[in-house]
N, C-alpha and C positions, 0 to 999 in steps of 0.2 A: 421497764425503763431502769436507766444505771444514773443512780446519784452519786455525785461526789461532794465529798463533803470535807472543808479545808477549816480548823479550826486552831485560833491562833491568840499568843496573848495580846491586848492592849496594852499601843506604846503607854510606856510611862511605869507599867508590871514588872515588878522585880520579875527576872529567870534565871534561879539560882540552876537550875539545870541547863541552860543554855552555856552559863556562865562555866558551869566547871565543864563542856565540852569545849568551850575557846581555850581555857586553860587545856587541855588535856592537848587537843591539837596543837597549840602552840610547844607542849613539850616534846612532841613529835616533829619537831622540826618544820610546822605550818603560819609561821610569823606572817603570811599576807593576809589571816583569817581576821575578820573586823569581829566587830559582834556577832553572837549566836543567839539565836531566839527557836527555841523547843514550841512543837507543834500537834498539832495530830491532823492525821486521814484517814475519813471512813468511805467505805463503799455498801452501797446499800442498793439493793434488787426491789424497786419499787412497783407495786402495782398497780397504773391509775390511765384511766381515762385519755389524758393527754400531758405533757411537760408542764405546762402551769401549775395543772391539779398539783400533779407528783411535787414539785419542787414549794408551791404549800404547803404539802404535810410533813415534808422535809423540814423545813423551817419551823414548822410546828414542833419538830422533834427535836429540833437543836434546841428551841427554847426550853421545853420541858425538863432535858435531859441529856443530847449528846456534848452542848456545850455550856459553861457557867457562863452567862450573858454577862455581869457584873463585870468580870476581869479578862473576859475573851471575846472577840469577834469569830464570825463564821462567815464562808462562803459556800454557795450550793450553786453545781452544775449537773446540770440534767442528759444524758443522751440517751437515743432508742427510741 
């Protein structure tokens, strides 16, 4: 099965990296760009049973590991 996995900061997180891409875009001549907020996606080749199990251990892994729970939310979607 194919996880995806969308991890993002909580409103209210500074993102000094989002920030200087609005900046950067806007020096580029992109003045309709609002806020930017910096992210990540992973894809991960899960081995399980069925989509529940998988997107479980998925979630298990974001908390452990692939995301800081304190200052970031995550989303997991499952296909396959």
């Amino acid at each position: 099965m194919l996880a995806r996995v969308y991890v993002t900061l909580k409103p209210g997180v500074l993102d000094p990296a989002g920030k200087a891409v609005e900046h950067s875009l806007h020096s580029l001549g992109y003045s309709e760009v609002g806020e930017v907020r910096l992210g990540k996606f992973l894809e991960l080749k899960v081995e399980a049973g069925d989509a529940a199990k998988a997107k479980a251990r998925v979630e298990e892994m974001c908390k452990k590991l692939l995301a800081n729970t304190v200052v970031e939310n995550f989303r997991v979607e499952i296909s396959g």
